[in-house]
C-alpha positions in Angstrom: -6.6 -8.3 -0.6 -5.4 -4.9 0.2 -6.0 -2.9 2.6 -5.0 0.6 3.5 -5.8 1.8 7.1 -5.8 5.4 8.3 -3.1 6.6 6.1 -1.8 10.8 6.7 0.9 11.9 3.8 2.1 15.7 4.3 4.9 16.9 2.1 7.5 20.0 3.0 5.5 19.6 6.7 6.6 23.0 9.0 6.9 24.8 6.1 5.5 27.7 3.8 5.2 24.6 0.7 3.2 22.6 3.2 0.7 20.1 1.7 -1.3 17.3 3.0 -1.7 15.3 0.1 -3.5 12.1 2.0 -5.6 12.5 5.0 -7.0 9.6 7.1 -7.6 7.4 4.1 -8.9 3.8 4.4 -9.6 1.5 1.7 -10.2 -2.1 1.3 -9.7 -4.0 -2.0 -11.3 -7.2 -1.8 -9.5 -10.3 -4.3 -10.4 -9.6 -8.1 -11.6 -5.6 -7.5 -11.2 -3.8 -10.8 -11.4 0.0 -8.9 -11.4 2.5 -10.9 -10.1 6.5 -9.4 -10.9 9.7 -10.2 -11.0 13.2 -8.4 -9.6 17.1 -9.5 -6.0 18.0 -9.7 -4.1 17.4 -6.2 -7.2 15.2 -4.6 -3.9 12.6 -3.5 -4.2 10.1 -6.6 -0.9 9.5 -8.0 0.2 9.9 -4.0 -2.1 7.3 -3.0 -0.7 5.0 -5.4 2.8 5.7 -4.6 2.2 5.3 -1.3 1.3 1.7 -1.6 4.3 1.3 -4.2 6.5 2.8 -1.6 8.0 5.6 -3.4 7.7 7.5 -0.7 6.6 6.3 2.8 3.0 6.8 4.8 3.7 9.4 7.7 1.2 7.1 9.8 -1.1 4.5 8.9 -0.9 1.2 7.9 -0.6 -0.9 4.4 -1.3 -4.7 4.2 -1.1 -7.0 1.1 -3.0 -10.5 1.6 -2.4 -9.6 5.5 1.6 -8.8 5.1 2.1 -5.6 6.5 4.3 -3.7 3.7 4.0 -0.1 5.3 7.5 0.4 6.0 9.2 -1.6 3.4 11.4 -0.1 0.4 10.0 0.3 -3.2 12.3 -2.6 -4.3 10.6 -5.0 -1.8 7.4 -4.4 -2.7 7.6 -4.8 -6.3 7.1 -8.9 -6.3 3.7 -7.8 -5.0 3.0 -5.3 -7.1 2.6 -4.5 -11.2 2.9 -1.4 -12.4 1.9 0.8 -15.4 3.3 4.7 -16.0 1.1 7.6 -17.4 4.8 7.8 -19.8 4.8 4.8 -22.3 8.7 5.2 -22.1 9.0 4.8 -18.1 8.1 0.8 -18.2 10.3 -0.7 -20.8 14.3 -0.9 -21.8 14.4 1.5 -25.2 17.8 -0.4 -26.3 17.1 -4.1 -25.7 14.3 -6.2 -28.1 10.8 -6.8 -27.2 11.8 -10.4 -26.1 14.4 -9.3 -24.1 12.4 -6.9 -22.2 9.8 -9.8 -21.6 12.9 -11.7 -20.6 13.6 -9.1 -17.7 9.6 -8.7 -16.9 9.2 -13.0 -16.3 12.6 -13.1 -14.2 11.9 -10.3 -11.7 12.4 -11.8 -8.5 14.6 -14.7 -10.1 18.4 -15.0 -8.9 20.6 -14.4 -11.7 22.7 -16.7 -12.8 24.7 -17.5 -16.3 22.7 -19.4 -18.6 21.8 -19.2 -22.5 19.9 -15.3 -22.3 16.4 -16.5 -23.6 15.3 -19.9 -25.2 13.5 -20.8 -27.8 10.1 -22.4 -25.7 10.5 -19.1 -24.2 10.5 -17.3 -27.5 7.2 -19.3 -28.6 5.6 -18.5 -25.4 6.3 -15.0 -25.2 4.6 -14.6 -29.3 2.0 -16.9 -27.7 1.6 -13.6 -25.1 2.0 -11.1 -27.6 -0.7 -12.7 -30.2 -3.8 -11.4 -28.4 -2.9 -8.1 -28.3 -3.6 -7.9 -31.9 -0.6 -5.4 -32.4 1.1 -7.8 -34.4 4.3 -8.1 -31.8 4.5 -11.2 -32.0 6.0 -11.5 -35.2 8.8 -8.7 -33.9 10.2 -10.2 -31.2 13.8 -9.2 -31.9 12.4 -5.5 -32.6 13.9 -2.9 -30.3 11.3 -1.1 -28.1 12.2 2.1 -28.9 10.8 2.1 -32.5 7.7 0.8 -31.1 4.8 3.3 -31.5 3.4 5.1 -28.0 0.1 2.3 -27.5 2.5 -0.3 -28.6 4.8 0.6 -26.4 2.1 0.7 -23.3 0.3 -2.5 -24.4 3.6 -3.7 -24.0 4.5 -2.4 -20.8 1.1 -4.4 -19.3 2.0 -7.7 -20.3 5.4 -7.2 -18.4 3.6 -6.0 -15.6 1.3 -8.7 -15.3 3.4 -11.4 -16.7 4.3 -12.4 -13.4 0.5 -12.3 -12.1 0.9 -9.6 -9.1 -1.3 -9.8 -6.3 -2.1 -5.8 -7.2 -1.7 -4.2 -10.7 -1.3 -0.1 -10.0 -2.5 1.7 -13.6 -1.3 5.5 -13.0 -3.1 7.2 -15.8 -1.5 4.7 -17.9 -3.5 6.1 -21.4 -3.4 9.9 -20.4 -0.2 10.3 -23.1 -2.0 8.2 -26.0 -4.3 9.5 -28.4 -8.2 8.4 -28.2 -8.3 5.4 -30.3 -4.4 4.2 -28.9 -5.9 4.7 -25.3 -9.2 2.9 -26.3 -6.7 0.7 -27.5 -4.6 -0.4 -24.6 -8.1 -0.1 -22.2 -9.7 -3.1 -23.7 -6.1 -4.8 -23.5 -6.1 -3.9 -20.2 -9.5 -4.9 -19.3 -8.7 -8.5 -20.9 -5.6 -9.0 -19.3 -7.5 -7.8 -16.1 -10.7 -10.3 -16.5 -7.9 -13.3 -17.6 -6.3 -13.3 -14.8 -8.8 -12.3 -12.1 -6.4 -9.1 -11.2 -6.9 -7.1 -8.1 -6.3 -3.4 -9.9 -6.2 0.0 -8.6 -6.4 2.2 -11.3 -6.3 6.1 -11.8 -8.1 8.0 -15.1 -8.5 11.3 -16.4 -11.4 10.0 -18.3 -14.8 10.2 -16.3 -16.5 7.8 -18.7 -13.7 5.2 -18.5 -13.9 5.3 -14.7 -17.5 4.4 -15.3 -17.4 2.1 -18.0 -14.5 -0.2 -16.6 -14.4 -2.1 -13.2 -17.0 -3.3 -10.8 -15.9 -0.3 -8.5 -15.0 3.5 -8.7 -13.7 5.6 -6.0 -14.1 9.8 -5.9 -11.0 12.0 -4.2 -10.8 15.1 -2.8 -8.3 16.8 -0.9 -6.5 13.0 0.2 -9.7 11.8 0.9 -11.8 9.2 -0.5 -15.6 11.0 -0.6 -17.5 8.3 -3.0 -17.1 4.5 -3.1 -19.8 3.2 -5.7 -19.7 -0.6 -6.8 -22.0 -2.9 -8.4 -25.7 -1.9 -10.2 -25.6 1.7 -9.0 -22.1 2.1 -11.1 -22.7 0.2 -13.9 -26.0 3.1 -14.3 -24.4 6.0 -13.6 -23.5 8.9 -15.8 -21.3 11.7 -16.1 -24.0 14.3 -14.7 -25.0 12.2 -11.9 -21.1 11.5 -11.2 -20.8 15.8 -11.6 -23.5 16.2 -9.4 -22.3 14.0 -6.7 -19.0 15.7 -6.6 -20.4 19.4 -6.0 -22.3 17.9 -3.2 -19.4 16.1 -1.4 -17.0 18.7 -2.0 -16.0 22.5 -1.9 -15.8 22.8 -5.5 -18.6 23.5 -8.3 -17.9 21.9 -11.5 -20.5 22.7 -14.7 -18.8 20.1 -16.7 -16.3 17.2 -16.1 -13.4 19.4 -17.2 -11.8 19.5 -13.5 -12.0 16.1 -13.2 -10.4 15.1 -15.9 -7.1 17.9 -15.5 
């Protein structure tokens, strides 16, 4: 479903700030993979995912999508492929506008505009009919402004718009990193429902080692832009944060006694 080929990302190349940030990476995502990714500080995650989002281009390599080839389009292009949830709960939704209006401008992405009544009332019922399972009590605020939404609110939020549409990849950038333990517990087993409903291929990036175990049928390991453990299946679902530690000082340069580098 996707599949990245040989990708090389160097920022500030021919100068003293030089830094290869993604070197030589392939990855294939196969329809439905729930891929969890974790590695130190500056192993090329966040750039890895905004690679494929197109915030900034690949120097070399290629990106495909259900076999379209999006290496070289624009962020904006992309996005009716693509979902995407911020490590900031304040990046994803529209502060000013209710919650309905902001799942209003999440179900017409991609639409042509035109002038019509804003939002009707089947769509009101369908959008509390969203809302409901989140358990957050949303739907019974519709007309709420997001900005006096709590942080988790605010998140759990932010995922239904990105998947409202059904992408063909959701992208999950630390998306609980900025939410306390029970909020980010919170929006992870919203996430992981939403995920399992609707059969989402997801890429998605923690800070928390045992998440990155607990959740998805795969996890990746990065290290200086490189992918250096790929674990899927009935080895993941056994593993544990030592063996995971262990693994990592034997594939890399670094030494950790705990999982405290991982999860900076």
């Amino acid at each position: 479903m996707l599949k990245i080929s040989n990708i090389f990302k160097t920022f500030n190349k021919g100068t003293v700030n030089e830094k290869v940030a993604i070197s030589g990476l392939s990855l294939t995502l196969n329809d439905g993979d729930f891929v969890t990714v974790i590695g130190s500080n500056g192993a090329g995650k966040s750039t890895l995912l905004n690679a494929i989002a197109g915030t900034w281009l690949t120097d070399s390599g290629k990106i495909e999508i259900d076999d379209i080839d999006i290496t070289r389009l624009p962020e904006h292009k992309r996005a009716s492929y693509i979902g995407r949830v911020f490590q900031d709960p304040l990046m994803g939704t529209a502060s000013d506008m209710w919650i309905e209006e902001n799942l209003a401008l999440a179900s017409r992405r991609g639409q042509k505009r035109h002038l019509l009544p804003g939002i009707t009332k089947a769509e009101r019922t369908h959008y509390a009919e969203l809302l409901k399972p989140l358990n957050l009590g949303l739907e019974n605020r519709l007309t709420t402004k997001v900005g006096l939404l709590s942080g988790g609110q605010r998140q759990a939020l932010t995922l239904l718009m990105a998947t409202i549409k059904k992408p063909r990849l959701l992208l999950l950038d630390e998306h609980t990193a900025a939410l306390d333990p029970a909020t980010a517990d919170k929006v992870l087993s919203v996430t992981d429902e939403l995920v399992r409903r609707d059969n989402l291929t997801t890429l998605m990036i923690t800070h928390n080692m045992q998440d990155a175990i607990d959740y998805g049928n795969r996890l990746i390991m990065m290290n200086e832009g490189r992918i250096i453990l790929d674990i899927s299946g009935q080895e993941k679902k056994q593993l544990t944060k030592q063996q995971l530690i262990d693994r990592f000082n034997s594939l890399s340069d670094q030494k950790l006694e705990s999982d405290n580098v991982l999860l900076s």
